[in-house]
C-alpha positions as a Markdown table, in Angstrom:
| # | Residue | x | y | z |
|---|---|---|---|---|
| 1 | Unk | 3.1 | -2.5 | 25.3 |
| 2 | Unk | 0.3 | -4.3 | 24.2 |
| 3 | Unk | -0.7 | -2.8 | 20.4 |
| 4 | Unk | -4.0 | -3.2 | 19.0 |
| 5 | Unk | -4.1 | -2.8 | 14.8 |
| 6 | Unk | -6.8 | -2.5 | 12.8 |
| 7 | Unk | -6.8 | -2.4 | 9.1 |
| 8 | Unk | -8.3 | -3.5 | 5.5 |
| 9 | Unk | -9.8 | -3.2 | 1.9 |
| 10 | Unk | -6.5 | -3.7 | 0.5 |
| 11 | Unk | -2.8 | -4.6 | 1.0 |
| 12 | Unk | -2.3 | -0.8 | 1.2 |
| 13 | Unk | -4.1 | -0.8 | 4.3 |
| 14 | Unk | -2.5 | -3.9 | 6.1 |
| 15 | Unk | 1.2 | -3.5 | 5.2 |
| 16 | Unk | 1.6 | -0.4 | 7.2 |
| 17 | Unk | 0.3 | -2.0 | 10.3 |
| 18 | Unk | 2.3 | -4.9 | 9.9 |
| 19 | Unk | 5.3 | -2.1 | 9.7 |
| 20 | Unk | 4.3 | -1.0 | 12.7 |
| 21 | Unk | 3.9 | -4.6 | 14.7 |
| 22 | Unk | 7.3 | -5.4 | 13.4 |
| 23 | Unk | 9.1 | -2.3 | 15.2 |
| 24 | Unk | 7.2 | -2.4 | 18.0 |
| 25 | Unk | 8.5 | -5.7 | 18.4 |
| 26 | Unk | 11.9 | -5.1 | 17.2 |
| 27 | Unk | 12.3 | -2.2 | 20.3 |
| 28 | Unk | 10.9 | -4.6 | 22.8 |
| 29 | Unk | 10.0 | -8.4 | 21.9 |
| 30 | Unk | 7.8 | -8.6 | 24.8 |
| 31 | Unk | 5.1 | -6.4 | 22.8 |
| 32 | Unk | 2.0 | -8.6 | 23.0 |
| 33 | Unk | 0.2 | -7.5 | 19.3 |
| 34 | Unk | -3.7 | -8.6 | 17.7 |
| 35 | Unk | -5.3 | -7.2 | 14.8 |
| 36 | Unk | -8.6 | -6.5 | 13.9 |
| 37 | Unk | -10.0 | -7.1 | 10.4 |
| 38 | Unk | -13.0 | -7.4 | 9.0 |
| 39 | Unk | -14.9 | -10.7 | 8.5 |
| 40 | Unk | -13.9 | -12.5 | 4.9 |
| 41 | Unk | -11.3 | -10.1 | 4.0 |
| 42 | Unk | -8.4 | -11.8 | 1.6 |
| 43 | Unk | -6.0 | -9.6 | 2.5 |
| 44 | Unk | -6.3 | -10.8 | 6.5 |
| 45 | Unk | -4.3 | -13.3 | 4.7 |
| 46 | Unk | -1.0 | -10.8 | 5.0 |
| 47 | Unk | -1.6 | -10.7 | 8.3 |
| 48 | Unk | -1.0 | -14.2 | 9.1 |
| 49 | Unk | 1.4 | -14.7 | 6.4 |
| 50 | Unk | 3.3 | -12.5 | 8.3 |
| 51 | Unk | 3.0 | -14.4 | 12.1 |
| 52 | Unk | 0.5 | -12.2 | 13.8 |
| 53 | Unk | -2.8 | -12.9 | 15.7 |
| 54 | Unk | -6.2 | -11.6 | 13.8 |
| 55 | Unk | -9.6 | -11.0 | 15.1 |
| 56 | Unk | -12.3 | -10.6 | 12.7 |
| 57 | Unk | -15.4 | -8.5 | 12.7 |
| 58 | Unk | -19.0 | -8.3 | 10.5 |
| 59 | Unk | -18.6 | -4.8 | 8.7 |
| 60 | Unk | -19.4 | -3.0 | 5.0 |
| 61 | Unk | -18.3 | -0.2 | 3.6 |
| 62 | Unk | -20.9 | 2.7 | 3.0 |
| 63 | Unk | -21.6 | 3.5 | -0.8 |
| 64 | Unk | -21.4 | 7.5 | -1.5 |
| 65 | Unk | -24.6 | 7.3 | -3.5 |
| 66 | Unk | -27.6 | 7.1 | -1.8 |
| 67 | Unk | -28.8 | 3.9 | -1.2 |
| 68 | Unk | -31.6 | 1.9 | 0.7 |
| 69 | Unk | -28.6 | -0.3 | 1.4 |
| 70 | Unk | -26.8 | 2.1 | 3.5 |
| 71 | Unk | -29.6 | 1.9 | 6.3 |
| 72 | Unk | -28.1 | -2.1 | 6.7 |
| 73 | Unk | -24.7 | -1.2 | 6.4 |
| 74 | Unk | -25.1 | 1.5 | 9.2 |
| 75 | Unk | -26.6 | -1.1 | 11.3 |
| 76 | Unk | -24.0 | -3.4 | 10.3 |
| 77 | Unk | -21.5 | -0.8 | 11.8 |
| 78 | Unk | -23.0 | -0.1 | 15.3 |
| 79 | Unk | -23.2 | -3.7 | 15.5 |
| 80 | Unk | -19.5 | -3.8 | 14.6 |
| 81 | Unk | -18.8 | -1.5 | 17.4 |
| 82 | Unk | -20.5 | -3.5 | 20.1 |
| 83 | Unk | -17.6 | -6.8 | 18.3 |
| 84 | Unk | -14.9 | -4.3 | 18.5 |
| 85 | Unk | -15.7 | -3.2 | 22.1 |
| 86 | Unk | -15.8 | -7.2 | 23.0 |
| 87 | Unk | -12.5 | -7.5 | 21.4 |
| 88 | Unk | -11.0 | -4.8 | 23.5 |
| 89 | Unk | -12.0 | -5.6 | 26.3 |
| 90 | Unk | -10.9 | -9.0 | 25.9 |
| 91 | Unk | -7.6 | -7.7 | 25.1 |
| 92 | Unk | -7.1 | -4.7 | 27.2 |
| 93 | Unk | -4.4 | -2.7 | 24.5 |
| 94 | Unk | -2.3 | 0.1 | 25.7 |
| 95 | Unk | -3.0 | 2.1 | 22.4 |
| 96 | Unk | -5.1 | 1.2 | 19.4 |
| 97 | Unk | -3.5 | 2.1 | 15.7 |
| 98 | Unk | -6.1 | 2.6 | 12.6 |
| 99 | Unk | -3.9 | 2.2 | 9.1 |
| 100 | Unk | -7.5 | 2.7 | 6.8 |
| 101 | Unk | -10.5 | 1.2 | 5.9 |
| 102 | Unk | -14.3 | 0.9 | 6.9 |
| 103 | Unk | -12.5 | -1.8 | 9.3 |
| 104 | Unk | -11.1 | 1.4 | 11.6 |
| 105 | Unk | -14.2 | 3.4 | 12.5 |
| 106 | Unk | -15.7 | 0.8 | 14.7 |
| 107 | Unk | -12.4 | -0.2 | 16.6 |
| 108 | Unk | -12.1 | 3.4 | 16.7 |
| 109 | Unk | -14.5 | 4.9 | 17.8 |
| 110 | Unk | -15.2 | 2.0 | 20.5 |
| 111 | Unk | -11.5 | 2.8 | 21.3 |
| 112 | Unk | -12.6 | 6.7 | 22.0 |
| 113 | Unk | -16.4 | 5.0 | 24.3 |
| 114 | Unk | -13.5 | 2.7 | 26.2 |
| 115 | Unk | -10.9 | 6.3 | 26.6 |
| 116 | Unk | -8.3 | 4.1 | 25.2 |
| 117 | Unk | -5.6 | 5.9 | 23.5 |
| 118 | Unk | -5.9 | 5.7 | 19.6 |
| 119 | Unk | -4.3 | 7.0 | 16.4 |
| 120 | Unk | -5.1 | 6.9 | 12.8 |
| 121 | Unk | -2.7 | 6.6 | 9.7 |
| 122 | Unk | -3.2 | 8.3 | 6.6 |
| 123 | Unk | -0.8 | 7.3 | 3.5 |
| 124 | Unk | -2.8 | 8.5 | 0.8 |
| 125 | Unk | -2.2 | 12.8 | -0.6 |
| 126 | Unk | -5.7 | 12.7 | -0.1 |
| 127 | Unk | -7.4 | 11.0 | 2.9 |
| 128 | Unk | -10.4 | 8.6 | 2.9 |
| 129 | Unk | -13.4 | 8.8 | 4.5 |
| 130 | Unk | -12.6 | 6.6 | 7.4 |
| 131 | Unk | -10.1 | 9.6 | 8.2 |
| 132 | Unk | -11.8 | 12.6 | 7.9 |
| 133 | Unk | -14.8 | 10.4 | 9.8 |
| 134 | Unk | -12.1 | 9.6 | 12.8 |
| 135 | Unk | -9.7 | 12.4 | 13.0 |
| 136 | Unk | -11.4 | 14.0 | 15.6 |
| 137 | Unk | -11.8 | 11.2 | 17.9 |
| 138 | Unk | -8.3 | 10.4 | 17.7 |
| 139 | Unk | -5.4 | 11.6 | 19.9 |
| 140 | Unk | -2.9 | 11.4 | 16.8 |
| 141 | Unk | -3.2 | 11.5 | 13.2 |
| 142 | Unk | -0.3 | 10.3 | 11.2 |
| 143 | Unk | 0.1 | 12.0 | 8.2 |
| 144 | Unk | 2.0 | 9.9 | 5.2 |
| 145 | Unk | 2.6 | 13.9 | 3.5 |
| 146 | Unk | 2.6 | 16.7 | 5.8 |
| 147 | Unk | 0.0 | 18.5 | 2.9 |
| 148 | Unk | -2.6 | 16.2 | 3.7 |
| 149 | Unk | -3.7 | 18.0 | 6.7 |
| 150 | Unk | -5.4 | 20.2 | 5.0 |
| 151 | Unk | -8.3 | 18.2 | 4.3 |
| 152 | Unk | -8.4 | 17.3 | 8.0 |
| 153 | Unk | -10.6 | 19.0 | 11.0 |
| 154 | Unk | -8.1 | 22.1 | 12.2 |
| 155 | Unk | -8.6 | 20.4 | 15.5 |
| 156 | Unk | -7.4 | 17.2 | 14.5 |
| 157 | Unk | -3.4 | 16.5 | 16.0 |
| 158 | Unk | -1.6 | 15.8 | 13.0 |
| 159 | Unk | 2.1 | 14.5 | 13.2 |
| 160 | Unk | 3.7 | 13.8 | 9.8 |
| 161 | Unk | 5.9 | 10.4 | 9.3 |
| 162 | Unk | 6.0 | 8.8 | 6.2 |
| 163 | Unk | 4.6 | 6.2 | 5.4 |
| 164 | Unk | 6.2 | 2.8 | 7.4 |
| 165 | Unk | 7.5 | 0.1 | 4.7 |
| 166 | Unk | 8.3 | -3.5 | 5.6 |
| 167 | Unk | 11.9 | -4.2 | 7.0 |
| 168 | Unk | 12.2 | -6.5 | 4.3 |
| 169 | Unk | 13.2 | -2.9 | 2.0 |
| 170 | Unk | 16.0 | -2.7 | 4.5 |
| 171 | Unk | 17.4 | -6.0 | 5.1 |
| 172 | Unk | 17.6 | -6.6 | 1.3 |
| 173 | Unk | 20.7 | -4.9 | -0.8 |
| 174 | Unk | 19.8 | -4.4 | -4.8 |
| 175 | Unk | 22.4 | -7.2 | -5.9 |
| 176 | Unk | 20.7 | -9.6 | -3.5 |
| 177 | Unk | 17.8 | -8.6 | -5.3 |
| 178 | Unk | 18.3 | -8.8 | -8.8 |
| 179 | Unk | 20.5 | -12.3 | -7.6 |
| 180 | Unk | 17.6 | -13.5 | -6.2 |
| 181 | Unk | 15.1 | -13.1 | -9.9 |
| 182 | Unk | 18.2 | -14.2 | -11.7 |
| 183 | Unk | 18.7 | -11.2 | -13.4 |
| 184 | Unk | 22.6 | -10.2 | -14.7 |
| 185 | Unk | 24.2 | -6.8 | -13.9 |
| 186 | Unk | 24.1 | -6.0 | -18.1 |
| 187 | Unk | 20.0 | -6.6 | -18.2 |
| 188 | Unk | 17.5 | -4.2 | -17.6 |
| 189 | Unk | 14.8 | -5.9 | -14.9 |
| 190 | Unk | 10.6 | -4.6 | -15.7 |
| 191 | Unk | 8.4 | -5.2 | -13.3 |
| 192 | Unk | 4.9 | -4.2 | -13.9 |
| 193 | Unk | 1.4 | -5.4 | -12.2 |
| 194 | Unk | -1.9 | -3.6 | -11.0 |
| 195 | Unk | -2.0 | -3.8 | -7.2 |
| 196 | Unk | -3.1 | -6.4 | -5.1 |
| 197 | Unk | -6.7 | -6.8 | -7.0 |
| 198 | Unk | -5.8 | -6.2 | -10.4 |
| 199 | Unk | -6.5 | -4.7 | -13.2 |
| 200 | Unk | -8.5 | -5.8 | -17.0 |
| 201 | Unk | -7.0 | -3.0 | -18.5 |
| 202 | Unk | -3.9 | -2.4 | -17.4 |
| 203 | Unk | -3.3 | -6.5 | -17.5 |
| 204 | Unk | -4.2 | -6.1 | -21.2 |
| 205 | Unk | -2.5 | -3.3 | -22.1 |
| 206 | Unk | 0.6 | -4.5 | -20.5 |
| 207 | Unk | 0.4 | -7.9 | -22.1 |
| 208 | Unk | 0.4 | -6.8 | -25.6 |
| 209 | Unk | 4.0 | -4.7 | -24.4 |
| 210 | Unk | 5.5 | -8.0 | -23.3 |
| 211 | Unk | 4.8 | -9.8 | -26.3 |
| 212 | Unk | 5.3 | -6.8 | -28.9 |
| 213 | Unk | 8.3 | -5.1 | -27.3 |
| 214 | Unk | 9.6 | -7.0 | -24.2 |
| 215 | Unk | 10.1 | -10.6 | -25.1 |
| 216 | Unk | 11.8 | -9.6 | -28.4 |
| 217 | Unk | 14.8 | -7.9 | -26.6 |
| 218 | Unk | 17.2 | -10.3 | -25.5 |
| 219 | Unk | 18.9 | -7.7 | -23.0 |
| 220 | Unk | 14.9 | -7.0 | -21.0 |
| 221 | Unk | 13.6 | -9.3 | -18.4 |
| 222 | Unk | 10.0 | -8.5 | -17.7 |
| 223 | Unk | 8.2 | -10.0 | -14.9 |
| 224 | Unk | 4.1 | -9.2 | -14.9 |
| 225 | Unk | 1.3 | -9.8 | -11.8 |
| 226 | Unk | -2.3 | -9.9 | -13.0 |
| 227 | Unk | -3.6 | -10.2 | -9.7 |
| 228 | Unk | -5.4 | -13.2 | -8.4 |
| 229 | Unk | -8.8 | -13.2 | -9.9 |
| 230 | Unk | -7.7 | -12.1 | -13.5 |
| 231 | Unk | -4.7 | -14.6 | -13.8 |
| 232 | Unk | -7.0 | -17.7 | -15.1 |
| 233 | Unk | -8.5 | -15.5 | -18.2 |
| 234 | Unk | -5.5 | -14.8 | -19.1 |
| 235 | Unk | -5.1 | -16.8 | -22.4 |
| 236 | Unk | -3.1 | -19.8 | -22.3 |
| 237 | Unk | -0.8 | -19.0 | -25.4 |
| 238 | Unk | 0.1 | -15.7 | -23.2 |
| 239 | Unk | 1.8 | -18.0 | -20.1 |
| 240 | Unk | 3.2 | -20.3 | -22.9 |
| 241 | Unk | 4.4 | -18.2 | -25.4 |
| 242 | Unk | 6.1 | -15.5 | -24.0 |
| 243 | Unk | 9.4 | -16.7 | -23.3 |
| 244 | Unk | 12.7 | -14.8 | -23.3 |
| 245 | Unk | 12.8 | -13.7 | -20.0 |
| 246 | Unk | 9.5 | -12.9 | -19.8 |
| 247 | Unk | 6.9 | -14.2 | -17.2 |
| 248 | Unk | 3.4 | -13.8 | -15.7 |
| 249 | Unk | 2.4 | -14.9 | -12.5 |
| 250 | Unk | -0.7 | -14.3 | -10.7 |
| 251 | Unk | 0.2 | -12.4 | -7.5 |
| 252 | Unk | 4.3 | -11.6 | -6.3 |
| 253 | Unk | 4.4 | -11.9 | -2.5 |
| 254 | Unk | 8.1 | -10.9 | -2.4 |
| 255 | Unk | 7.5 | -7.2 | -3.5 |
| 256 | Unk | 10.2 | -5.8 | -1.2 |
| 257 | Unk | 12.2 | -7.7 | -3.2 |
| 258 | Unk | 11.3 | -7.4 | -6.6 |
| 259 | Unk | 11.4 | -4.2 | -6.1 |
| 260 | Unk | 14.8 | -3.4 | -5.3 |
| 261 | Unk | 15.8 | -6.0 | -8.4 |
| 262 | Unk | 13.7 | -3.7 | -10.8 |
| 263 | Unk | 14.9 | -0.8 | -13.3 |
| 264 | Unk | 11.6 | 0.3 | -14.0 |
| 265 | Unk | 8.3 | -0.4 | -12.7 |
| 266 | Unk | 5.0 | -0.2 | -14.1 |
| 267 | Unk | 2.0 | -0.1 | -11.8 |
| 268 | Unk | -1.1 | 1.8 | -9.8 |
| 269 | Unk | -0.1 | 4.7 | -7.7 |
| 270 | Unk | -1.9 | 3.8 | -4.2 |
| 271 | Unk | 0.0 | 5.1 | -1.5 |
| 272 | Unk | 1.6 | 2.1 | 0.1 |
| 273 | Unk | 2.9 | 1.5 | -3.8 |
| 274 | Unk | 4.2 | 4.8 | -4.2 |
| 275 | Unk | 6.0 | 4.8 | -0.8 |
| 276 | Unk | 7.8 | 1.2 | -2.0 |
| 277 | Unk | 8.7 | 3.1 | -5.2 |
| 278 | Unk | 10.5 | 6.0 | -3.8 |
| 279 | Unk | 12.4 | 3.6 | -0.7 |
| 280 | Unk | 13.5 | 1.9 | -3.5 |
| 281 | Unk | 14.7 | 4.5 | -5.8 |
| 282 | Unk | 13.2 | 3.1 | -8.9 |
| 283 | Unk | 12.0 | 4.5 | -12.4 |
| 284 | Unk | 8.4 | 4.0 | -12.7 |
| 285 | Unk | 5.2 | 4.6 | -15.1 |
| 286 | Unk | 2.5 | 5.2 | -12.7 |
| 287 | Unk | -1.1 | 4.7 | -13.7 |
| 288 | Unk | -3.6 | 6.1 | -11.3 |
| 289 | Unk | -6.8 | 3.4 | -10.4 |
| 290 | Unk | -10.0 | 5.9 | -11.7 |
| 291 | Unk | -12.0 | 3.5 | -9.7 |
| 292 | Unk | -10.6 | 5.0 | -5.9 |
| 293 | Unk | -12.9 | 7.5 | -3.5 |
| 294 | Unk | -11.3 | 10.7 | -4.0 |
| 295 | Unk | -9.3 | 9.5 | -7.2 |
| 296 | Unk | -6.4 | 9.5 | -4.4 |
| 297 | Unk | -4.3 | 7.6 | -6.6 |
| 298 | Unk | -4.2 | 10.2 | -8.9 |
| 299 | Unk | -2.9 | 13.2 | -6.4 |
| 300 | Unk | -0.5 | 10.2 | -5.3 |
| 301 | Unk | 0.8 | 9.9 | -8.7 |
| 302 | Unk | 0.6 | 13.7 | -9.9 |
| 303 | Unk | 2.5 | 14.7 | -6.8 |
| 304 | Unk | 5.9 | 13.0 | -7.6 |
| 305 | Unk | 4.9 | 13.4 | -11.7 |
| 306 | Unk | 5.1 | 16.9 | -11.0 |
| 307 | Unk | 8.6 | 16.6 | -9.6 |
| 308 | Unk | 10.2 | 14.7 | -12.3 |
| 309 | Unk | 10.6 | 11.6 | -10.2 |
| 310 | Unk | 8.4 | 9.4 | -12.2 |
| 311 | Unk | 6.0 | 9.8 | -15.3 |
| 312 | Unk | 1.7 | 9.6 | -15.2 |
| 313 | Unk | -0.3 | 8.0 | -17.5 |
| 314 | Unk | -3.9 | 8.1 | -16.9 |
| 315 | Unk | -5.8 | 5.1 | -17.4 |
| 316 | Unk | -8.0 | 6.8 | -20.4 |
| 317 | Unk | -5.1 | 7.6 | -22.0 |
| 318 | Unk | -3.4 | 4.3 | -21.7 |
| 319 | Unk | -2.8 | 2.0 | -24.6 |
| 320 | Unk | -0.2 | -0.3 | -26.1 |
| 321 | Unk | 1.8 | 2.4 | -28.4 |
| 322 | Unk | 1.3 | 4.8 | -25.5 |
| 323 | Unk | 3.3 | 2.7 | -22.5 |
| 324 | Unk | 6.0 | 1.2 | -24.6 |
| 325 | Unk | 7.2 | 4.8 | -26.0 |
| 326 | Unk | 7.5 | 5.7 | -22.4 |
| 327 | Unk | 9.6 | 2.3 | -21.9 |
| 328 | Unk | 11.5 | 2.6 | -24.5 |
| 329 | Unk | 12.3 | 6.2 | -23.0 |
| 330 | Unk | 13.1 | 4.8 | -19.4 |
| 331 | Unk | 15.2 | 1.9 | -21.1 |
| 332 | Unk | 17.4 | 4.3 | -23.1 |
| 333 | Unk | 17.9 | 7.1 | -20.6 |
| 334 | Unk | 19.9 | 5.0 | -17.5 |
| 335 | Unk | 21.0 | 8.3 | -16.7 |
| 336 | Unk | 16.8 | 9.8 | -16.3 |
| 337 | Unk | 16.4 | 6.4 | -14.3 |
| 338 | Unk | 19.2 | 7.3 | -11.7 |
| 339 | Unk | 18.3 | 10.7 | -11.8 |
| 340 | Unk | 14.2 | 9.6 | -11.1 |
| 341 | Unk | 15.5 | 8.3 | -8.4 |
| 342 | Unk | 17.6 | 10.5 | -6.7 |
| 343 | Unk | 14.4 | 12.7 | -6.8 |
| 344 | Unk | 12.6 | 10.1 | -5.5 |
| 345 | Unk | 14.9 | 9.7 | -2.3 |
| 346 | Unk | 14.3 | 13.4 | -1.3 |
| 347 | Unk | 10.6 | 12.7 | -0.2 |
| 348 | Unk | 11.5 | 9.8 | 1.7 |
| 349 | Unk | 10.7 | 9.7 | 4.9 |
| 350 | Unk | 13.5 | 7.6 | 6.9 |
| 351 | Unk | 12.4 | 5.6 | 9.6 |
| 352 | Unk | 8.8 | 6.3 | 9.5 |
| 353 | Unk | 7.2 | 3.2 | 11.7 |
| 354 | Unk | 10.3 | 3.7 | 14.3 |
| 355 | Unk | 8.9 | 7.6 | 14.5 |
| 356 | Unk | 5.0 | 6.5 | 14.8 |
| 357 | Unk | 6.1 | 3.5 | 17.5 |
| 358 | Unk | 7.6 | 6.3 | 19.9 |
| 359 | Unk | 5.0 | 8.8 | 19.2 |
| 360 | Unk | 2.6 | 5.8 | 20.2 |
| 361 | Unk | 4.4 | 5.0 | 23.6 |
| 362 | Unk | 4.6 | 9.0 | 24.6 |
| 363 | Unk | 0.6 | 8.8 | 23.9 |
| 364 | Unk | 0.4 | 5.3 | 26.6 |
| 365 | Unk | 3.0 | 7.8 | 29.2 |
| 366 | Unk | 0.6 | 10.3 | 28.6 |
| 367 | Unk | -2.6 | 8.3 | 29.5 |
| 368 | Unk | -1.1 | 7.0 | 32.4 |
């Protein structure tokens, strides 16, 4: 098979795809694989990290407001087509897979002008634009929550399969993990940070925690990522003074892992996140990005909030007092945490990128 991936605006976008890559080559190593992402984009970075070939193209995103800007961008995105219909060519995949992001709709819809057999992903409760822009060109749209498809074109082919984590979440058992960040069966293991970007607030907010309620508890480990670009504001006497088992780094590129170490996370609620959350069967404090088309991190969060598996804090509501009575909560209840999780477990969705992998070789038998 050779598998074309395109995907990108955030790590939520890529690690899917590079889900996907790593089962199709795990069913058959001869899989020849390229990705297409768009043209200065940091988190192509994740894509080489992780061993696989990227092509890059010129595209923006369109803003929702109206804009003398947009007549550019559109440009922009023809022109991207024409790139994207070079690339293909050049390549000559069997099927093309879209995971999100402006990225998708011109190796899209180039896919549908060269009859190439495509698909789309969808994690989020509530799709993007990109989606409901492509679900009608596509042969398959994979749905991360069966619900979503309501927001989708009647006509579009929906097939609901989770949302495909990194076999990292797998391979790794939770002593391994908590081995691996040092922590001892007896402590309670906090991980917190604010996606792959960042957050100001939330880096704040959960700053002032460490330093009034984590690092004075001998029995908490708390481990924080600020995200790249906020990580050299922080101030100084933050990396130096809070000791005790607390730390703050800028970025954590073993999330699989510190995952499966942690007792309770606290983080955004995009849908690659949320997805990692729930395989891992973890407590969490989710706080929704307001700044998201759609405010899909919301629906993400208030969907599993609503079951009991994890507890919402909107970001207008957040403050210091606020998050560390909900900790306190988590860290007392180890019963609520297991319980959180067992919750959590029945939304999973076992073997998702296995299930979009075969679905994607019965659309190639299908072609042919």
């Amino acid at each position: 098979m050779r598998l074309l991936l395109c995907g990108g605006g955030t790590a939520g976008h890529v690690n899917p795809a590079i889900a996907i890559a790593e089962e199709a080559l795990r069913q058959d190593k001869t899989t020849k694989i390229l990705f297409v992402g768009r043209e200065g984009g940091k988190e192509n970075n994740l894509i080489k990290k992780a061993g696989f070939e990227i092509k890059t193209i010129k595209i923006q995103g369109l803003k929702r407001s109206l804009s003398p800007s947009n007549l550019g961008r559109v440009l922009s995105a023809i022109k991207a087509k024409k790139e994207a219909e070079k690339i293909i060519k050049d390549f000559m995949p069997d099927v093309i897979v879209g995971t999100g992001g402006y990225v998708c709709w011109p190796v899209v819809s180039a896919a549908k002008t060269m009859k190439v057999p495509r698909a789309i992903h969808e994690s989020n409760f509530t799709p993007g634009l990109t989606t409901k822009l492509l679900s009608g060109k596509c042969d398959r749209v994979f749905l991360g929550v069966e619900d979503t498809k309501h927001y989708l074109s009647k006509k579009a082919k929906t097939l609901t399969v989770g949302n495909p984590t990194r076999e990292t979440f797998k391979k790794v058992s939770r002593h391994e993990a908590r081995r691996s960040f040092g922590i001892a069966d007896k402590e309670l293991f906090i991980l917190s940070f604010g996606g792959s970007i960042g957050s100001e607030k939330l880096n704040s907010v959960v700053l002032e925690v460490m330093e009034k309620h984590s690092a004075k508890k001998d029995e908490v480990k708390h481990l924080h990522a600020t995200g790249e670009r906020y990580f050299s504001e922080i101030k100084s006497e933050y990396k130096a003074g809070l000791k005790n088992g607390c730390a703050i780094v800028p970025y954590i590129d073993n999330m699989p892992v510190a995952m499966k170490a942690a007792d309770i996370v606290i983080c955004r609620s995009g849908a690659m996140t949320v997805s990692e959350i729930v395989e891992a069967g973890v407590a969490s404090i989710l706080i929704p990005s307001p700044n998201v088309s759609g405010n899909h991190q919301y629906h993400n969060a208030k969907r599993i909030s609503d079951l009991g598996a994890a507890i919402l804090i909107e970001e207008k509501d957040l403050d210091t007092e606020g998050l560390t009575n909900k900790l306190i909560l988590l860290e007392n209840d180890k019963n609520g945490r297991k319980n959180r999780a067992k919750k959590l477990k029945e939304l999973f969705i076992e073997n998702s990128a296995k299930l979009i992998v075969e679905e994607l070789k019965n659309m190639i038998n299908q072609q042919k």
